[in-house]
ZAMARGU-4260 file (C-alpha; in steps of 0.2 Angstrom, whole numbers, plus 5000, padded with zeros to 4 digits):
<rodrens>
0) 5070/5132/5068 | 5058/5135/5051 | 5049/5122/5043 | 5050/5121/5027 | 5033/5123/5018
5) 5035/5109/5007 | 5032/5096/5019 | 5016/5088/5018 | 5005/5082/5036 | 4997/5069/5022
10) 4999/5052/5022 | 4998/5037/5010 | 4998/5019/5008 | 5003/5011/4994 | 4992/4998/4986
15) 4999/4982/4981 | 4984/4972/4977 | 4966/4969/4982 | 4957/4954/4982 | 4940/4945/4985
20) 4949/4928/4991 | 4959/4930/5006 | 4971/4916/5002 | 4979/4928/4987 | 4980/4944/4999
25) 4992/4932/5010 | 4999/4924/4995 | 5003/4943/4988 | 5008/4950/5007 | 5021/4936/5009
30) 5027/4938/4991 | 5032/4957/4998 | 5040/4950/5014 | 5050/4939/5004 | 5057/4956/4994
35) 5059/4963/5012 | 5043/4974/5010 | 5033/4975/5024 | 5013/4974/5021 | 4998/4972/5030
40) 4980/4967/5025 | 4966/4979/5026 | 4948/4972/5026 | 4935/4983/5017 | 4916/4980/5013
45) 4913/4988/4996 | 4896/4992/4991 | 4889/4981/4979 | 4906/4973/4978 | 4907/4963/4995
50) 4921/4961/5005 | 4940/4963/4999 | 4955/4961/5006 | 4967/4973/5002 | 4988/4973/5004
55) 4992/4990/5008 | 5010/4997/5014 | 5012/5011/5026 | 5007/5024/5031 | 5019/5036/5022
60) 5023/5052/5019 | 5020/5058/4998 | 5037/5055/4996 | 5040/5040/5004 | 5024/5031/4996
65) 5031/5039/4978 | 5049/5029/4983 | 5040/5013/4988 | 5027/5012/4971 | 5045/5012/4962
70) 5052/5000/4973 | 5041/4987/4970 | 5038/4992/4951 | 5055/4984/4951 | 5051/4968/4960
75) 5036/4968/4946 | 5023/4973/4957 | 5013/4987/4950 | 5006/4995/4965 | 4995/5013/4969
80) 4998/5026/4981 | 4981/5032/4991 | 4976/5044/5003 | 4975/5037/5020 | 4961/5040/5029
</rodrens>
């Protein structure tokens, strides 16, 4: 069987939010849960910036993370798709 050069071995997340308070990543990661999105929280110091919590869904696929960013576009969440890494 062929593989079809278009498929892509890169993987996303989507972005939903990222904050400096904790409190508003959970508030955000159950606002998701409650549109049946599934989120998790990622931790990351940022230099000069301190720490920040950010609500990230996946991994995915290109494809996958572009369906997601317009999913949630719908439920009013503007979100971004990044490279995982």
């Amino acid at each position: 069987q062929a593989i079809p050069a278009t498929v892509s071995k890169e993987m996303y997340y989507v972005q939903a939010g990222s904050f400096q308070n904790v409190s508003d990543a959970e508030k955000l990661k159950a606002k998701l849960a409650f549109s049946g999105f599934e989120a998790s929280i990622q931790t990351a110091t940022i230099p000069d910036k301190g720490v920040w919590h950010r609500v990230r869904l996946g991994p995915y696929n290109d494809d996958e993370a572009g369906k997601t960013v317009i999913s949630l576009k719908q439920n009013g969440i503007i979100a971004t798709q990044v490279h995982a890494q």
